[in-house]
PARO-229345 format. One record per residue: residue number from 0; x, y, z of N, C-alpha, C in turn. Coordinates in pm, whole numbers, plus 32768, in hexadecimal, padded with zeros to 4 digits. Layout:
<pt resi="NUM" n_x="X" n_y="Y" n_z="Z" ca_x="X" ca_y="Y" ca_z="Z" c_x="X" c_y="Y" c_z="Z"/>
...
This chain:
<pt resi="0" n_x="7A89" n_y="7FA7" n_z="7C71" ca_x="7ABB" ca_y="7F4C" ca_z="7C0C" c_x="7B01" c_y="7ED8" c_z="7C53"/>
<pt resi="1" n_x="7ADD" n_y="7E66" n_z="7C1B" ca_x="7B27" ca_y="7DD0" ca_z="7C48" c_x="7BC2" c_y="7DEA" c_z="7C2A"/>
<pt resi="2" n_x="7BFA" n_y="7DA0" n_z="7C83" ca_x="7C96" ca_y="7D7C" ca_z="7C45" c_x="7CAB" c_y="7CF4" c_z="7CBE"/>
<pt resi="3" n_x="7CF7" n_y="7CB1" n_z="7C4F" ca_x="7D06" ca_y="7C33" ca_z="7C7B" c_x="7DD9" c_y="7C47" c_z="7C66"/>
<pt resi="4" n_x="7E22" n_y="7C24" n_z="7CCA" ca_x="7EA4" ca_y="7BF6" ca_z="7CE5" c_x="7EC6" c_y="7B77" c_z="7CDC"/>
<pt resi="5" n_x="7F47" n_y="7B88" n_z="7C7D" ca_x="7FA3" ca_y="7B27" ca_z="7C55" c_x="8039" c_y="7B32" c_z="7C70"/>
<pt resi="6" n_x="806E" n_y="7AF5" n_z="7C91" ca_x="80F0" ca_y="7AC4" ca_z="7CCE" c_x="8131" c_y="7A3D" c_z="7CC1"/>
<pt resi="7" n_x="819F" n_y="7A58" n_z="7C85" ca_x="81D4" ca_y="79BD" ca_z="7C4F" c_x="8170" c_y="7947" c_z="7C12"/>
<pt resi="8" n_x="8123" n_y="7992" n_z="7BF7" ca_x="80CA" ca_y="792F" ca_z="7B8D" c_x="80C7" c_y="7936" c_z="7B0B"/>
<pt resi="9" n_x="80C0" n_y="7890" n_z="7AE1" ca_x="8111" ca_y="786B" ca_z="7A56" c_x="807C" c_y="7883" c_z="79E9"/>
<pt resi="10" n_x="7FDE" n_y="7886" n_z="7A26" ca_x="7F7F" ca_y="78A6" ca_z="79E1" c_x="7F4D" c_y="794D" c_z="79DD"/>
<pt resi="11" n_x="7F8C" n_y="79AD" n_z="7A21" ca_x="7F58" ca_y="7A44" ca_z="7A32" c_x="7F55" c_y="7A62" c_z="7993"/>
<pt resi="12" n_x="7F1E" n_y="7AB3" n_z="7972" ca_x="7F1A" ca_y="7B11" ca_z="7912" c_x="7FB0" c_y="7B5D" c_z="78DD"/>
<pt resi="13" n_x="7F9F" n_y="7B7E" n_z="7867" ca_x="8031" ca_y="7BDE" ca_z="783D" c_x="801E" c_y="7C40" c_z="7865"/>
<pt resi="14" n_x="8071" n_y="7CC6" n_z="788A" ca_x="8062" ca_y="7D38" ca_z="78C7" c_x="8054" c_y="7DAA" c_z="7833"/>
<pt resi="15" n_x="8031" n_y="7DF0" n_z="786A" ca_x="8007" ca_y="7E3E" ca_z="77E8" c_x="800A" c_y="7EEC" c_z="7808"/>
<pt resi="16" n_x="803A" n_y="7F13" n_z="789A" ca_x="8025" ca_y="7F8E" ca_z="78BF" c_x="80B4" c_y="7F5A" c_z="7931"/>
<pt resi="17" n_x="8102" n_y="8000" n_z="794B" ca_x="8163" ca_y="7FFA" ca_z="7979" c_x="8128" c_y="8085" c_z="79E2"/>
<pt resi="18" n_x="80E9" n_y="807B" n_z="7A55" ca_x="80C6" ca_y="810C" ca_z="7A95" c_x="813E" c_y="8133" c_z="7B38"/>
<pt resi="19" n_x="8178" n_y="8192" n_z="7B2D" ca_x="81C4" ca_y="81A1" ca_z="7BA1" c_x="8156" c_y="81A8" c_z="7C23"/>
<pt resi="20" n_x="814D" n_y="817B" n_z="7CA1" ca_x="8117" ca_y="8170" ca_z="7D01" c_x="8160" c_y="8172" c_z="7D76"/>
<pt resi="21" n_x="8126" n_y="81C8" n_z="7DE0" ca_x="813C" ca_y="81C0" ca_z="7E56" c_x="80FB" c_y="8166" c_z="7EC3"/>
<pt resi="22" n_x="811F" n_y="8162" n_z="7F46" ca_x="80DA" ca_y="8114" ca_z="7F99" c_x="8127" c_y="815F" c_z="8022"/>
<pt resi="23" n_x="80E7" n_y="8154" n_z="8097" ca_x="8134" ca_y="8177" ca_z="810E" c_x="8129" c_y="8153" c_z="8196"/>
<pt resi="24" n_x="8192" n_y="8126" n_z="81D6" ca_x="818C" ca_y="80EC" ca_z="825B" c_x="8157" c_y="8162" c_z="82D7"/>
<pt resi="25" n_x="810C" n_y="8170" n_z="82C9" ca_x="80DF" ca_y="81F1" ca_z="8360" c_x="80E6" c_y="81B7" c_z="8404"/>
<pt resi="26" n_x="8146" n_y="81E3" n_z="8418" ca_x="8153" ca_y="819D" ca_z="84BB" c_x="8126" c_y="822C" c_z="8507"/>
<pt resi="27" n_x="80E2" n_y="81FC" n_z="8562" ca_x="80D8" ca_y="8278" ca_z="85E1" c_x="8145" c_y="8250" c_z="8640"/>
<pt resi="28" n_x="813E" n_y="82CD" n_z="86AE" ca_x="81A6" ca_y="82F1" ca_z="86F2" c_x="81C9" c_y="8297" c_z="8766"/>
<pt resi="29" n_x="814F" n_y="8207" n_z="8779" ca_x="8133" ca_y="8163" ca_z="87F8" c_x="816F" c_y="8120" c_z="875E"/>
<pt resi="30" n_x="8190" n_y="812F" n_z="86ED" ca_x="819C" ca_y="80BC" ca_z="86AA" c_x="814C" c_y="8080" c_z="8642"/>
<pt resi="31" n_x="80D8" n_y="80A8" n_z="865C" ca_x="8058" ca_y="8079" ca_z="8612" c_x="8069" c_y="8090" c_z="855A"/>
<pt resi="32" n_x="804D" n_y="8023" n_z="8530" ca_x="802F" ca_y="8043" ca_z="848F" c_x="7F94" c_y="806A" c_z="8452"/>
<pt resi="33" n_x="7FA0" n_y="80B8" n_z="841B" ca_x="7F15" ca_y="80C7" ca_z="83D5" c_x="7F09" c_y="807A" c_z="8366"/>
<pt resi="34" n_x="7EAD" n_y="801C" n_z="8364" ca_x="7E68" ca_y="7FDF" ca_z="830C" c_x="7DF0" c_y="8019" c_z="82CB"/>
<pt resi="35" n_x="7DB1" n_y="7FF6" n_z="8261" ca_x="7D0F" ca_y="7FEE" ca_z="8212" c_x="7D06" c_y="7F57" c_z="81D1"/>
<pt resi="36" n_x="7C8C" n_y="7F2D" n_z="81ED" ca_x="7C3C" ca_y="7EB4" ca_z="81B4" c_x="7BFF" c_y="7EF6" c_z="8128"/>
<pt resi="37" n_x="7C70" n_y="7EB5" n_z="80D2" ca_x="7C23" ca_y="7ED1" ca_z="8037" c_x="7B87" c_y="7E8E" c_z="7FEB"/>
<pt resi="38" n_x="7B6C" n_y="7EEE" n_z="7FB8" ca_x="7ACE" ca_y="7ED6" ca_z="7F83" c_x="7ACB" c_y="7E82" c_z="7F10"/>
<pt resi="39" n_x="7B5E" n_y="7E60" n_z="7ED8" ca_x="7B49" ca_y="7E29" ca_z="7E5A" c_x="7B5B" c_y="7DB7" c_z="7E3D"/>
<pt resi="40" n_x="7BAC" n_y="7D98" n_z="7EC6" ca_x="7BFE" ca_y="7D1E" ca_z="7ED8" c_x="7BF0" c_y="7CCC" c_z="7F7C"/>
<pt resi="41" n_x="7B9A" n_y="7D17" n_z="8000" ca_x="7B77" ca_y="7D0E" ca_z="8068" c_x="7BF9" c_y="7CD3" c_z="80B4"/>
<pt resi="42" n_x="7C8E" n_y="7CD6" n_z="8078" ca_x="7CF9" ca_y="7CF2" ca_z="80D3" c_x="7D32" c_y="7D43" c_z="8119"/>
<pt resi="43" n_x="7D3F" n_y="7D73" n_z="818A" ca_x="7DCD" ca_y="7DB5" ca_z="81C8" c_x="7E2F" c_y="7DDF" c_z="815C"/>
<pt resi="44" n_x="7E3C" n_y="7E68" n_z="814B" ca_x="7E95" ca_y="7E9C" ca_z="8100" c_x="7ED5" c_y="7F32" c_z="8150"/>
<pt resi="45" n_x="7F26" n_y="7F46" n_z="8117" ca_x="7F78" ca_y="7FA8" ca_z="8153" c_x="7F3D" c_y="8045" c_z="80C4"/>
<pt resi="46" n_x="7F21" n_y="8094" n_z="80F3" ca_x="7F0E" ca_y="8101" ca_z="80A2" c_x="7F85" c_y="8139" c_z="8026"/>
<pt resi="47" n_x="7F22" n_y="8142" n_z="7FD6" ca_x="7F69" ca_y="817A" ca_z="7F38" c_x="7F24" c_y="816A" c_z="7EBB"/>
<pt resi="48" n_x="7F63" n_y="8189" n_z="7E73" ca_x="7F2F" ca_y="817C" ca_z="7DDB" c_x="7F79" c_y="81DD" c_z="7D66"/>
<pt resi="49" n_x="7F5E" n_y="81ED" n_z="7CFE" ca_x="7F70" ca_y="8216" ca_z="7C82" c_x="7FD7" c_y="82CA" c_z="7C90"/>
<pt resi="50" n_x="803E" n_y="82AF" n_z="7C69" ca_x="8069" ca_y="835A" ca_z="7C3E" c_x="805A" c_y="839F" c_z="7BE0"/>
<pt resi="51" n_x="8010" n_y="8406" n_z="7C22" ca_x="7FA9" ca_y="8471" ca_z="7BA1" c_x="803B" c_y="84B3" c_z="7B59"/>
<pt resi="52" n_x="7FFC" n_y="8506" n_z="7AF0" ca_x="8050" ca_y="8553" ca_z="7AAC" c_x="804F" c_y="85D1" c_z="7AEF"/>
<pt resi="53" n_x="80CE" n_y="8629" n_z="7AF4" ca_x="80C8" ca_y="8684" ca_z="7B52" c_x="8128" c_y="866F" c_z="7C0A"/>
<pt resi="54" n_x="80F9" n_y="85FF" n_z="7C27" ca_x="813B" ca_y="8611" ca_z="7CBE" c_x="8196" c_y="8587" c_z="7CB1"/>
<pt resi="55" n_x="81FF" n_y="859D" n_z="7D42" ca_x="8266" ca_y="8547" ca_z="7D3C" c_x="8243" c_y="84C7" c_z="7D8B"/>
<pt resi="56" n_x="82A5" n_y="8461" n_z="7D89" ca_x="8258" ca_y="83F7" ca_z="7D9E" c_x="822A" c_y="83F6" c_z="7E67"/>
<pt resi="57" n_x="82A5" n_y="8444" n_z="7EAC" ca_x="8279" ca_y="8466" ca_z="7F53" c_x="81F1" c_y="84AE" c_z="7F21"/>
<pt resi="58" n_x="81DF" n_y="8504" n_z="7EDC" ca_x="814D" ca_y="8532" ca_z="7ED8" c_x="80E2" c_y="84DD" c_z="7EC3"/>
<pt resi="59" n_x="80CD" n_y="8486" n_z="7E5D" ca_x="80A4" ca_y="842A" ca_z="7E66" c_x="809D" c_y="83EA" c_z="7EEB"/>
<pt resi="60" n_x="80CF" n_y="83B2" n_z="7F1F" ca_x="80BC" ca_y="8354" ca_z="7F90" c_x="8064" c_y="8398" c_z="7FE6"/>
<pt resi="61" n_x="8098" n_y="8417" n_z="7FEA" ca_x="8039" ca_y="8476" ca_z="8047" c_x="7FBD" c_y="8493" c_z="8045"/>
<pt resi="62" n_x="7FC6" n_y="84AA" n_z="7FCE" ca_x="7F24" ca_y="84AC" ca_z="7F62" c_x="7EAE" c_y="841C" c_z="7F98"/>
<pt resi="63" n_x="7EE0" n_y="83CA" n_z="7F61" ca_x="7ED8" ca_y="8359" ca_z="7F6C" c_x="7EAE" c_y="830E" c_z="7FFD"/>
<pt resi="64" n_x="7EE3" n_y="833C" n_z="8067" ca_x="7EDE" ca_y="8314" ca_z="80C4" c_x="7E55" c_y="8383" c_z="811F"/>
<pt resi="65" n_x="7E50" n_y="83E0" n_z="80EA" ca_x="7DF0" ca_y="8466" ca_z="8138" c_x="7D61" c_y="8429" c_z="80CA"/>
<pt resi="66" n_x="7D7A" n_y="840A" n_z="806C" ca_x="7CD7" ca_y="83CF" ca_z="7FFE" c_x="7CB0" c_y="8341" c_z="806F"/>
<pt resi="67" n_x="7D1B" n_y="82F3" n_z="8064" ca_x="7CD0" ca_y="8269" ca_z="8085" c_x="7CD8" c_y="8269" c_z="814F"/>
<pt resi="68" n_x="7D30" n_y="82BF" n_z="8151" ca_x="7D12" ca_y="828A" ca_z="8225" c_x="7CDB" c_y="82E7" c_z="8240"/>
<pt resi="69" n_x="7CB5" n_y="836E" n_z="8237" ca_x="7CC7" ca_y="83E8" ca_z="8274" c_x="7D06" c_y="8444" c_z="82B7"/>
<pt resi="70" n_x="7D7A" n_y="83FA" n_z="82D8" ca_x="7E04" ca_y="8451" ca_z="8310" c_x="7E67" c_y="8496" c_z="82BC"/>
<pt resi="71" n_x="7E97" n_y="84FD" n_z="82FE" ca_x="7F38" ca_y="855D" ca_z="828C" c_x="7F92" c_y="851F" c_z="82DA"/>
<pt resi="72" n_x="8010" n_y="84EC" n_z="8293" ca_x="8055" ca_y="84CB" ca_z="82B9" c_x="80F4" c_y="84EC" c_z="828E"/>
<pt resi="73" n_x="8156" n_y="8507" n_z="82CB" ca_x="81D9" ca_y="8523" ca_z="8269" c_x="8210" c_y="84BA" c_z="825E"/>
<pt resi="74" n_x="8245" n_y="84BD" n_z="8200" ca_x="82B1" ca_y="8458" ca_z="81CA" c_x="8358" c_y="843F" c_z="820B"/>
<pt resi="75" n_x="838A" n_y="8405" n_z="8266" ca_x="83D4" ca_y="840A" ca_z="828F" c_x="8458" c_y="83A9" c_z="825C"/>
<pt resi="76" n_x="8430" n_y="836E" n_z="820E" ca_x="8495" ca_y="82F7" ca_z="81D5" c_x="8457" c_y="82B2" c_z="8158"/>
<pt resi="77" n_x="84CC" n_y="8230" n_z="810C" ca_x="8490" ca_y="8200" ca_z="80DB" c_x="84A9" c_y="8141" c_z="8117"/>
<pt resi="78" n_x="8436" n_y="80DB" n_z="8101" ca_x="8459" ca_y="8064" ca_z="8101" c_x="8491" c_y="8013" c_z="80E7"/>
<pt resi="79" n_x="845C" n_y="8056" n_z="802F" ca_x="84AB" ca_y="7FE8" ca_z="7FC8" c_x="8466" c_y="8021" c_z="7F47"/>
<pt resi="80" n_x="8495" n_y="7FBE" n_z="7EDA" ca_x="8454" ca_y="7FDF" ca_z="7E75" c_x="8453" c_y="7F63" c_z="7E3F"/>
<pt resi="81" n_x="83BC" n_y="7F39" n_z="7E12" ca_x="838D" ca_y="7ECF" ca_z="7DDE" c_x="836B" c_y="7EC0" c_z="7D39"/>
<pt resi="82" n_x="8389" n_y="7E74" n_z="7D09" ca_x="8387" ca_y="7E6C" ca_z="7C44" c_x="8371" c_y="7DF0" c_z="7C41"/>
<pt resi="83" n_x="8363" n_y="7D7D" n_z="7C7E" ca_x="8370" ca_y="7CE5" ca_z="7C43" c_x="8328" c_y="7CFD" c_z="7BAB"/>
<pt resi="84" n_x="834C" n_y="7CCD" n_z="7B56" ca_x="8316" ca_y="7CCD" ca_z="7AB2" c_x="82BB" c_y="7C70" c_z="7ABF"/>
<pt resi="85" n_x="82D2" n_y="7C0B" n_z="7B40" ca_x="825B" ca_y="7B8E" ca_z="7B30" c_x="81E2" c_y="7B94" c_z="7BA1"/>
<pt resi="86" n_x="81F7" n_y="7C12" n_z="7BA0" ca_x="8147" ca_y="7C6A" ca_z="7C29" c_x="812D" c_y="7CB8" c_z="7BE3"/>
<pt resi="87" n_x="808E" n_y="7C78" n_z="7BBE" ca_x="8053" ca_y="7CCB" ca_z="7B48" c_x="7FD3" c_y="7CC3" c_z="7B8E"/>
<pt resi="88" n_x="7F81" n_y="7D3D" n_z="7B4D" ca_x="7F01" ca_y="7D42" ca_z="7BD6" c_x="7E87" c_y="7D4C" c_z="7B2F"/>
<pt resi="89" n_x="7E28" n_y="7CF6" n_z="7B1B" ca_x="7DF8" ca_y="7CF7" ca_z="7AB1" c_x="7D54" c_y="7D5D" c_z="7ABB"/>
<pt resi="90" n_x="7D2C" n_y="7D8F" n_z="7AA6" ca_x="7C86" ca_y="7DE0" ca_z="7AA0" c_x="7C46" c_y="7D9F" c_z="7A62"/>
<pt resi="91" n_x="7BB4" n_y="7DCC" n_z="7A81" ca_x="7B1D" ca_y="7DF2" ca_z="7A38" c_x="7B3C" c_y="7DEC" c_z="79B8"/>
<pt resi="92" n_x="7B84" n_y="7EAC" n_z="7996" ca_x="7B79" ca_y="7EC7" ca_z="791E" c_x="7BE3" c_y="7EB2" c_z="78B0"/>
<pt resi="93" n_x="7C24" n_y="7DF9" n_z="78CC" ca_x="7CAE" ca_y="7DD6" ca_z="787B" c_x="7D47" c_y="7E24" c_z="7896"/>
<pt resi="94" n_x="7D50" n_y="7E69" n_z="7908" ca_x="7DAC" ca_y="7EB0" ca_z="790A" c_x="7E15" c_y="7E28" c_z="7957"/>
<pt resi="95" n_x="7EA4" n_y="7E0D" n_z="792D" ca_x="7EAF" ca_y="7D9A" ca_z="797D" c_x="7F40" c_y="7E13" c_z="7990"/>
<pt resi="96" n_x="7F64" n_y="7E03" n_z="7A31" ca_x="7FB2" ca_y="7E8F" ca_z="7A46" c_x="8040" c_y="7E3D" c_z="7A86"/>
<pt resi="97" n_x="80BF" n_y="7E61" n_z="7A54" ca_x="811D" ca_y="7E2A" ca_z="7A92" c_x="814E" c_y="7E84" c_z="7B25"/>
<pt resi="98" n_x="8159" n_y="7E37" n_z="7B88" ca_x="816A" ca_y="7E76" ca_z="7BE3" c_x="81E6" c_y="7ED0" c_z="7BFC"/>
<pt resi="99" n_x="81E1" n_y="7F68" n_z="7BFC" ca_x="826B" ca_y="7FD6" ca_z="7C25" c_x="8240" c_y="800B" c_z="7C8E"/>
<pt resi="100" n_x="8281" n_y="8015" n_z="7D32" ca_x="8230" ca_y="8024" ca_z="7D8E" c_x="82DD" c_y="8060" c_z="7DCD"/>
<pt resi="101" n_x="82D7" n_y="8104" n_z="7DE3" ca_x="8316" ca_y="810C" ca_z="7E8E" c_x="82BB" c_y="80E9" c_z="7EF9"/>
<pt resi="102" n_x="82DD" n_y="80B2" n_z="7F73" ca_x="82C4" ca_y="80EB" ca_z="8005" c_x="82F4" c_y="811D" c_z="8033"/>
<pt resi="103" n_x="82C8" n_y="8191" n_z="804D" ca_x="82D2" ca_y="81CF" ca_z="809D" c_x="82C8" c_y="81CA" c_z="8158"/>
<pt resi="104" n_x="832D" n_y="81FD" n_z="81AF" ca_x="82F9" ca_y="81FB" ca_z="8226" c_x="82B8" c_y="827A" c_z="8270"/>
<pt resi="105" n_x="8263" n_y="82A7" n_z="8291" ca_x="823D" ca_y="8327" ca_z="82B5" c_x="81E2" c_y="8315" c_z="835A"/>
<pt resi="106" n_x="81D5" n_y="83B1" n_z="835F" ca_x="81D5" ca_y="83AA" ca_z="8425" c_x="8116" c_y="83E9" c_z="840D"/>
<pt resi="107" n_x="80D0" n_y="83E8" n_z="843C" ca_x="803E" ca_y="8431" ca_z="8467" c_x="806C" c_y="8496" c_z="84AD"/>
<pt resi="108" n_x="8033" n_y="852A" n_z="8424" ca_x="8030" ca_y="85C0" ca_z="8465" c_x="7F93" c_y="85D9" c_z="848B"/>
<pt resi="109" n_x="7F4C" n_y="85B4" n_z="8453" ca_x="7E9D" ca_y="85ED" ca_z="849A" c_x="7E5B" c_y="85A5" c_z="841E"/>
<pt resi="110" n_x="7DCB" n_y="85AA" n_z="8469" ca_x="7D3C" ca_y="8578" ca_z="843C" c_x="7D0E" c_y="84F8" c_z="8471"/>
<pt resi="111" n_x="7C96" n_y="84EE" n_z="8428" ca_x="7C6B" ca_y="8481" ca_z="8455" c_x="7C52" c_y="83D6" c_z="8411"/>
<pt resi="112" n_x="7C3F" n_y="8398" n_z="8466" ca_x="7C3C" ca_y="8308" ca_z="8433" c_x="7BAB" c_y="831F" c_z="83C1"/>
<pt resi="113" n_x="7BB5" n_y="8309" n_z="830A" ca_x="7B1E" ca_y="82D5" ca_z="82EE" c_x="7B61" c_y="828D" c_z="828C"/>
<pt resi="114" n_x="7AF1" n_y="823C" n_z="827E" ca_x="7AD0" ca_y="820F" ca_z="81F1" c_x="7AD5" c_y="820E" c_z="8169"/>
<pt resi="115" n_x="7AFA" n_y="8203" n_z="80EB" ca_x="7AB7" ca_y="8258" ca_z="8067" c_x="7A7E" c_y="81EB" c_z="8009"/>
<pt resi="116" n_x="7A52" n_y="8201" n_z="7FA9" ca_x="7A36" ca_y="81A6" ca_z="7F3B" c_x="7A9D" c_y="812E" c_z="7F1F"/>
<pt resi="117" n_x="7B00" n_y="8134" n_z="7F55" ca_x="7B75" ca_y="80AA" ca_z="7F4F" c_x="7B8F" c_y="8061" c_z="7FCD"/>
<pt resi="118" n_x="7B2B" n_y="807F" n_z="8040" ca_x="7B1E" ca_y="802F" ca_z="8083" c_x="7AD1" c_y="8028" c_z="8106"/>
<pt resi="119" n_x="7AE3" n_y="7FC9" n_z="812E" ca_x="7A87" ca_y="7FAC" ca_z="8196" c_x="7A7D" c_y="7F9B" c_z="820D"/>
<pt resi="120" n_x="7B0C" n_y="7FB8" n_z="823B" ca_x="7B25" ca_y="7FC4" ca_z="82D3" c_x="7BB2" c_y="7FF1" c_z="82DD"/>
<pt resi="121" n_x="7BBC" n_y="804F" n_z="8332" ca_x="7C4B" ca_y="80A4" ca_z="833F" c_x="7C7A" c_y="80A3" c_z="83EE"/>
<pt resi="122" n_x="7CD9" n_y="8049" n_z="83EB" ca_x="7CF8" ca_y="8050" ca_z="8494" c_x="7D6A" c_y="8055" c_z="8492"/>
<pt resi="123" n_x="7DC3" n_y="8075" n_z="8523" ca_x="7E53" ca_y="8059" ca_z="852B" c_x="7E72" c_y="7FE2" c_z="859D"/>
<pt resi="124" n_x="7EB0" n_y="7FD1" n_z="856E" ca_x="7F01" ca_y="7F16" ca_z="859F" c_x="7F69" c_y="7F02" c_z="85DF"/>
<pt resi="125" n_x="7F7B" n_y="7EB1" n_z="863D" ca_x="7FF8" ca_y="7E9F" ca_z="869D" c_x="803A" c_y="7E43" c_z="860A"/>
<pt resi="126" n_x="80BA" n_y="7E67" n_z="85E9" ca_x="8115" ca_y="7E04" ca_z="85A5" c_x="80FE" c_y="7D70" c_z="858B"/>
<pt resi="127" n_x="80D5" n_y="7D56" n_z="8646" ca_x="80EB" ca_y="7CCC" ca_z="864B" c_x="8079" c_y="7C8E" c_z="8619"/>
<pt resi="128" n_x="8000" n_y="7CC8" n_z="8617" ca_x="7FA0" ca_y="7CA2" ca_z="85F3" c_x="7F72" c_y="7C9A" c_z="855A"/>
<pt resi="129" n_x="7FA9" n_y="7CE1" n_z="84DA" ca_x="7FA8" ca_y="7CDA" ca_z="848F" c_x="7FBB" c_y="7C64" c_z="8423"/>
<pt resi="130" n_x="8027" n_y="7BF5" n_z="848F" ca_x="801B" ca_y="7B7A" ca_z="8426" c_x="7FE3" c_y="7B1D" c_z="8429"/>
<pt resi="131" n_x="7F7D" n_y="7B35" n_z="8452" ca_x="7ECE" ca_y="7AE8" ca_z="846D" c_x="7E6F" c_y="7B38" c_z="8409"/>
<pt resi="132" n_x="7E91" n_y="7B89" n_z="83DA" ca_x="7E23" ca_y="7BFE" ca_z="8377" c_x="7E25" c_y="7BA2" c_z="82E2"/>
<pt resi="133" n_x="7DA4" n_y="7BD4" n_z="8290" ca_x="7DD4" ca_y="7B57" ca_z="8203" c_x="7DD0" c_y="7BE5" c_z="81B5"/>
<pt resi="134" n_x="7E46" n_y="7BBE" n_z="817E" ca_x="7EC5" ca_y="7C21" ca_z="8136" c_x="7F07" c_y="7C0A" c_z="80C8"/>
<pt resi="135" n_x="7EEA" n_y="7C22" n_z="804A" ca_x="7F44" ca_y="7C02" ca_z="8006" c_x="7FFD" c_y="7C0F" c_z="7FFD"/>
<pt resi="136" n_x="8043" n_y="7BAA" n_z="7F97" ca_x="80AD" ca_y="7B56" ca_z="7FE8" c_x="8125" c_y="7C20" c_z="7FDF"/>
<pt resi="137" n_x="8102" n_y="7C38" n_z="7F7A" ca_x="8120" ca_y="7CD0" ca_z="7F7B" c_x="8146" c_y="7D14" c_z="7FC3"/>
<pt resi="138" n_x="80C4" n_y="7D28" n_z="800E" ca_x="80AF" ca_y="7D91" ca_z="8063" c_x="80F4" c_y="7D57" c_z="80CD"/>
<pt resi="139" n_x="80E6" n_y="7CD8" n_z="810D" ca_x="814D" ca_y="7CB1" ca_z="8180" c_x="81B0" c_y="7CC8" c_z="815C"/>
<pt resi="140" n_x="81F8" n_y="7CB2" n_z="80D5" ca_x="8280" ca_y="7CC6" ca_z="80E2" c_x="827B" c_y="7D3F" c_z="8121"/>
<pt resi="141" n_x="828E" n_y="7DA4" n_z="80C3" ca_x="829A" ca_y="7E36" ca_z="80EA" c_x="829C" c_y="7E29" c_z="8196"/>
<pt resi="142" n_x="823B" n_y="7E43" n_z="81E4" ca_x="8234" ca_y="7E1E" ca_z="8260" c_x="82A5" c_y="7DDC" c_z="8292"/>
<pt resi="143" n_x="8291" n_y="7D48" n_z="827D" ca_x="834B" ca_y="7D04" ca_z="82C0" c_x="83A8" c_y="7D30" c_z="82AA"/>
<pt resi="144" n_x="839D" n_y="7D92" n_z="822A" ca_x="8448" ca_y="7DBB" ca_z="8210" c_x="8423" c_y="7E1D" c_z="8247"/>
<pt resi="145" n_x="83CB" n_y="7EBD" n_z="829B" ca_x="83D6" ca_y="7F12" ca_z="82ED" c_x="83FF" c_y="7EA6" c_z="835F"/>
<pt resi="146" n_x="83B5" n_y="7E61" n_z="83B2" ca_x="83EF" ca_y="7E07" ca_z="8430" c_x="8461" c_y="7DCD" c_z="843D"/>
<pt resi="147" n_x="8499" n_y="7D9D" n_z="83C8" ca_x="852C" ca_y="7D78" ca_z="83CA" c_x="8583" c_y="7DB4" c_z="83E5"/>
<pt resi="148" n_x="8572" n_y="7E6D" n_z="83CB" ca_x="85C5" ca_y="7E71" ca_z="83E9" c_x="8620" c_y="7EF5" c_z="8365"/>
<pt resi="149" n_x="85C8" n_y="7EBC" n_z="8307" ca_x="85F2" ca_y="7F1C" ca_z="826E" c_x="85EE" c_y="7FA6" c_z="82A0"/>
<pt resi="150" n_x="8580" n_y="7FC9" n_z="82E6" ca_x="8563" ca_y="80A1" ca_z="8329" c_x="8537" c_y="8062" c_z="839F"/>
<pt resi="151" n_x="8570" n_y="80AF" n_z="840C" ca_x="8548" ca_y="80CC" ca_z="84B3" c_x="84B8" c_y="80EF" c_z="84A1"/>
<pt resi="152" n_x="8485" n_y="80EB" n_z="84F9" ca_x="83FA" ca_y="80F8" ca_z="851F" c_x="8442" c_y="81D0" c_z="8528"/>
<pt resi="153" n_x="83A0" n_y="8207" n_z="84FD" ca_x="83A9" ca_y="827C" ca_z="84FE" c_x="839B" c_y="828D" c_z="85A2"/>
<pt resi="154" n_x="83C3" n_y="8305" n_z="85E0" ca_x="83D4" ca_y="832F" ca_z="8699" c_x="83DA" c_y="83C7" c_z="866A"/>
């Protein structure tokens, strides 16, 4: 399914769905972030999505992060927590979704690097290299505010 992102824009759509969501910073033990190239949107994004009914939102992230990269990972912290009322991510099927997002920061316990139906390339990244990636303005935040300084790099 398409989804098109909005941010401080005075033409986006009204929001019409309120879904809690995770997302998570995965650093390995050199530093490296894990990224995936989304299928819907062909940006650099950091792993996450939607919290089911049933599990908590660290579960989620976890969930979330083992579907779209192929790695388990624990949850070791959090980033931040993101709500702007004016980041709304619009769909296909009219769903126009206001953005509720923890990040999470978490460390790589096992598996392997793949793929899934949400995207199209899954690698991990020196820091520095990441602000050359095309990214929505989002997802960098999250990122600068782990680099700034908000959570230590996981060790």
């Amino acid at each position: 399914m398409g989804r098109r992102d909005y941010e401080d824009d005075p033409n986006a759509p009204a929001a019409n769905s309120l879904v809690p969501a995770a997302s998570t910073i995965v650093v390995d033990d050199t530093g490296r972030v894990l990224l995936q190239r989304r299928s819907d949107n062909g940006m650099w994004a950091l792993p996450g999505g939607a919290m089911h009914i049933g599990e908590s939102l660290p579960e989620c992230a976890v969930r979330e992060t083992k579907e779209e990269t192929g790695m388990d990972v624990e949850v070791v912290g959090i980033v931040g927590t993101y709500t702007n009322p004016r980041h709304v991510f619009a769909y296909d099927d009219g769903e126009v979704r206001q953005e509720f997002s923890v990040c999470f920061l978490a460390r790589p316990m096992a598996g392997q690097l793949a793929i899934s139906e949400e995207s199209t390339d899954v690698r991990w990244f020196e820091p520095g290299d990441i602000d050359a990636l095309p990214m929505v303005a989002s997802i960098r935040k999250r990122i600068d505010d782990w680099r700034n300084g908000q959570m230590p790099a996981a060790r």
